[in-house]
N, C-alpha and C positions, 0 to 999 in steps of 0.2 A: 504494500500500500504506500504513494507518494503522495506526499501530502502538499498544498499548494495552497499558496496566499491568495484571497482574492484581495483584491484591493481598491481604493478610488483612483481612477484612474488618472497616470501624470504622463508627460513627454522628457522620455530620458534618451539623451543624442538624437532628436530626430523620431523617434517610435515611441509612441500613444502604448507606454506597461499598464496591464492590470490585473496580470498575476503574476504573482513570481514565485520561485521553489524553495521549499522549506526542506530538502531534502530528507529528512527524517525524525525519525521521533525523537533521537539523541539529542540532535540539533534545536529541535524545538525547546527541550528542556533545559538544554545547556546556555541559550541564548534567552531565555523565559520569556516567549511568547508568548502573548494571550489575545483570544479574541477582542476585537477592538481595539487592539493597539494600534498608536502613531509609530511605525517605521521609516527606517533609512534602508534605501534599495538602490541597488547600482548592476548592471549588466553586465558580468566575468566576461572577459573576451571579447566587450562589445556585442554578446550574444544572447545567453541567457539570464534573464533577471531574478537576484535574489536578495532574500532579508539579511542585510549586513547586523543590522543590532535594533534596539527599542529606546523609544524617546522615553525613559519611568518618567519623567517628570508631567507628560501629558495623559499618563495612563490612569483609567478609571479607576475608582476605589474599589468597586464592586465587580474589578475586570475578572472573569472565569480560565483559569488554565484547559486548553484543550484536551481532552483523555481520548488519546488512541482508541477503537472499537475491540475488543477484546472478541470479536464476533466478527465475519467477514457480513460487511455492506449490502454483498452482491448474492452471497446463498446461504449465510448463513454459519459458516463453519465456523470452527475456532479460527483464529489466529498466533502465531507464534513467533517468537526470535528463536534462530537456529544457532547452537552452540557450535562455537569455531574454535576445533579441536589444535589448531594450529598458536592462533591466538588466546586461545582457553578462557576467552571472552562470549557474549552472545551476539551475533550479529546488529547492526544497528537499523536493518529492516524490517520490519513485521509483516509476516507473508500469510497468505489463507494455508490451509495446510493440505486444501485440494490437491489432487495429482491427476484427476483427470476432465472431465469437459462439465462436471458438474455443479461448477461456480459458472456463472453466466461469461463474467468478466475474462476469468483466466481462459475459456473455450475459443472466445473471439479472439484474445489476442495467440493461441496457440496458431489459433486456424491464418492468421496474417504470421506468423514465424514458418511456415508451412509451406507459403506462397511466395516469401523473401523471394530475393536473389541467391542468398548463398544459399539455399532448399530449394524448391522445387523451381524457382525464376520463373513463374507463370509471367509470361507478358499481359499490361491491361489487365492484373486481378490486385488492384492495389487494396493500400488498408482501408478505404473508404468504401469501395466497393463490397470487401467481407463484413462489416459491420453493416453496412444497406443491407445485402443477401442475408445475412443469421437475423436482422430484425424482418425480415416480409419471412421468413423461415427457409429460405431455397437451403440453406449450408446451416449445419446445427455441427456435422462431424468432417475430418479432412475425406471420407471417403466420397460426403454428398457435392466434393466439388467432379468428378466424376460421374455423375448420375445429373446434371442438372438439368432441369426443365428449361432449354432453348426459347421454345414458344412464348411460355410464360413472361420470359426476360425481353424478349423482345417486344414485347405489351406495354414496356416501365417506362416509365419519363427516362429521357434521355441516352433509351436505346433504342436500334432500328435495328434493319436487316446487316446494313453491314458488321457494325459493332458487332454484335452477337454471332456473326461468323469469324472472325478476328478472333473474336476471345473462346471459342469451340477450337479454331486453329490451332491456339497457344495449349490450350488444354490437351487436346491429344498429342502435341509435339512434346510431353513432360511425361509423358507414361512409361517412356525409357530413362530410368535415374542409377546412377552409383550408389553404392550400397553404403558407404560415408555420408553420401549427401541423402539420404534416406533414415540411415539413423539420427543425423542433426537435425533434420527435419519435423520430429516428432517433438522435439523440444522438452527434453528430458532435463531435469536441471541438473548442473555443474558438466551436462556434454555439451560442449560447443567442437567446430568444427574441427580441431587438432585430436581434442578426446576419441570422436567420431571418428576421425582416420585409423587413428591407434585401433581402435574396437574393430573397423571394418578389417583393416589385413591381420588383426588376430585372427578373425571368425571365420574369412574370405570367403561365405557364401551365407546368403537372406535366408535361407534354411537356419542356417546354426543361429544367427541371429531371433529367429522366432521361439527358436528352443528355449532362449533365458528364461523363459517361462518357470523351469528347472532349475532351483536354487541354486545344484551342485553345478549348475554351468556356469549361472553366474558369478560365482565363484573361482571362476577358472579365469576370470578375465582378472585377478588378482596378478597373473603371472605377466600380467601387461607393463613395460615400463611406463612408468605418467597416469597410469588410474589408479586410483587410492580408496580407502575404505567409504568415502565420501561419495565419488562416483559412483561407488559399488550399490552403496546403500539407497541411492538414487535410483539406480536404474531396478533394483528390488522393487519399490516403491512404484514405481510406472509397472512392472508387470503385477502387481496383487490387484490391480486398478482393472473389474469385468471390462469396462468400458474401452478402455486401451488394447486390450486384448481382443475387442470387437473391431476396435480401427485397425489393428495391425492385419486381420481376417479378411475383412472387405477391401486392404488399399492391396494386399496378394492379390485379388483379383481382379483388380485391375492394371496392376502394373507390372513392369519385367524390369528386376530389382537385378543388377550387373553384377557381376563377381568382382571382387574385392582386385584390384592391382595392385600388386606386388611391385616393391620400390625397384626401381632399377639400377642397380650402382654402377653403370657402364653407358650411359646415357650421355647425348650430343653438350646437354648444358651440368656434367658431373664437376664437383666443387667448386661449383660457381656462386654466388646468392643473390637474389633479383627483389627491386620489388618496384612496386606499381603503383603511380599516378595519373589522375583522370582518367575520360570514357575511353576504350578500347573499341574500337570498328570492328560489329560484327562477332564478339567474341563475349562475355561476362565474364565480369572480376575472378569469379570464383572458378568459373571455365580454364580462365589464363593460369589461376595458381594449381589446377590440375595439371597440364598442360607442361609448364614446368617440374613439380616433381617427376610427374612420369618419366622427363627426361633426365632425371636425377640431379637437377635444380634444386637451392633451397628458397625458400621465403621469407622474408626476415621482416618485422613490421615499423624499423626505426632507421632512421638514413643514422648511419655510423660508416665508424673504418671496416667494420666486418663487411661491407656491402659491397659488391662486384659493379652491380648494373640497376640503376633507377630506369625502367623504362614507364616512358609519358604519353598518353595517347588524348584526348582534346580536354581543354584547359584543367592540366596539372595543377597543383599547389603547386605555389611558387617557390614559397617559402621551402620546402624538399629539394625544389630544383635548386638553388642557391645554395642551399647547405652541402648537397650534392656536390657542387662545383667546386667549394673552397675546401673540401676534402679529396680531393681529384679522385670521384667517381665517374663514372663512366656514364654519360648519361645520351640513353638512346631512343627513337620511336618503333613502334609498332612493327613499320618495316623490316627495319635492323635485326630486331629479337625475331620475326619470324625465319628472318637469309640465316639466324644462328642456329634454328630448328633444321634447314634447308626446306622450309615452305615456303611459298608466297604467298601475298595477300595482304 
């Protein structure tokens, strides 16, 4: 749960703020905020606006401290802070304790983590569109975005014939996925896309993956280097969930989930390390950073001296490319990196 200032509305650099982020509950505590407070707000980065601190002197006698819901808003559940074994602290988030689509809130945003780019990259199925669909009911689970009523959608304000064939298009050209980018897709917590790699060439086929079902299998992914008891007890957690076990049931039948690729230590871009700024032609981000490993490339997510090659495709950060230079990286386009695969395009 993120919790968010409303506010009266001011002009800070140019932009009409009137909310800003209160980050968390720690925060709010730490900072003692209370409804009705006079704040000082200012925009990090010139971007996002938040509550630097409190005028007490203008704050009401009878001001209330806000108390977090001990109760999820959206269905009900408890809520929790998760203890961080690392830090041996408790998180400073309070999360519903849902794990599957049966908090309203968590379902929509599953189902828009689903459809990203780095998951399934449905073109034209942005997050405004799955929150429209899950409120008229067409998508409730990821498997109804494969079953969807055509017709019906083409009936909606501001779609037609063409739209609705566009986006039928995009949809059948995604039924072919990697088995990494399948399991990050599901939006299990603490797997993000490297976890997801790791897991896929342990498992190297959507069969053994559907097996976790089986304690003693998942268990076995202990022998993983980079997944930890954390991960482990996560992805437990996503299979005791009926519901998850339903989506995992219906999205087998509709898609052809690829065998897991095996790194290749002998590859055209081997100890090399790349990484990537602005739109690529034709290609997605996540496409290009498979693309690379395959060819036993690394990716690395911070321009340093470890970095080989910043390749830029339309308007880059500048700011990478700059740092780039005065580190004499090697900074190339689209073309380049593909004459170093020996593709064109």
């Amino acid at each position: 749960m993120t919790p968010v200032a409303k506010i009266k509305p001011v002009n800070i650099g140019g932009v009409t703020i009137s909310n800003a982020t209160l980050h968390n509950e720690d925060e709010i505590i730490r900072k003692d905020i209370r409804i009705g407070d006079t704040v000082k707000v200012e925009r990090a980065g010139d971007v996002i606006p938040h509550v630097v601190s409190v005028d007490f002197k203008k704050r009401d006698v009878n001001s209330k401290k806000f108390i977090f819901p001990l109760s999820c808003p959206s269905c009900g559940s408890k809520t929790t802070k998760d203890y961080n074994e690392i830090t041996k602290k408790k998180d400073a988030v309070r999360r519903c304790i849902s794990e599957g689509y049966e908090c309203e809130k968590i379902a929509i945003e599953k189902i828009k983590h689903f459809v990203s780019k780095e998951a399934f990259n449905i073109d034209g199925f942005g997050k405004k569109i799955v929150e429209n669909f899950w409120y008229l009911g067409l998508i409730k689970l990821p498997q109804d975005i494969f079953n969807l009523n055509y017709q019906e959608i083409e009936n909606l304000e501001g779609w037609g014939k063409l739209s609705v064939t566009n986006l039928k298009f995009s949809i059948g050209q995604k039924k072919k996925i990697s088995l990494d980018r399948f399991i990050y897709s599901l939006g299990i917590r603490h797997i993000g896309q490297e976890n997801a790699k790791l897991i896929a060439r342990h498992l190297k086929i959507s069969v053994n993956f559907l097996k976790l079902e089986n304690d003693k299998n998942i268990e076995s992914l202990s022998n993983i280097d980079g997944i930890g008891t954390t991960q482990i007890q996560s992805i437990k957690n996503f299979f005791l969930n009926k519901t998850n076990l339903n989506v995992l049931s219906e999205l087998e039948k509709h898609l052809e989930i690829e065998n897991a690729v095996l790194l290749n230590n002998k590859g055209l871009l081997k100890n090399k390390t790349f990484m990537l700024t602005g739109k690529l032609n034709g290609v997605s981000r996540a496409e290009a950073k498979s693309l690379i490993e395959k060819n036993s490339g690394k990716i690395i997510s911070n321009v340093n001296k470890k970095l080989d090659y910043l390749i830029i495709g339309e308007k880059p950060t500048i700011k990478k490319v700059n740092t780039a230079k005065q580190l004499n990286i090697k900074v190339i386009n689209q073309k380049e990196w593909m004459e170093m695969l020996n593709q064109t395009g």
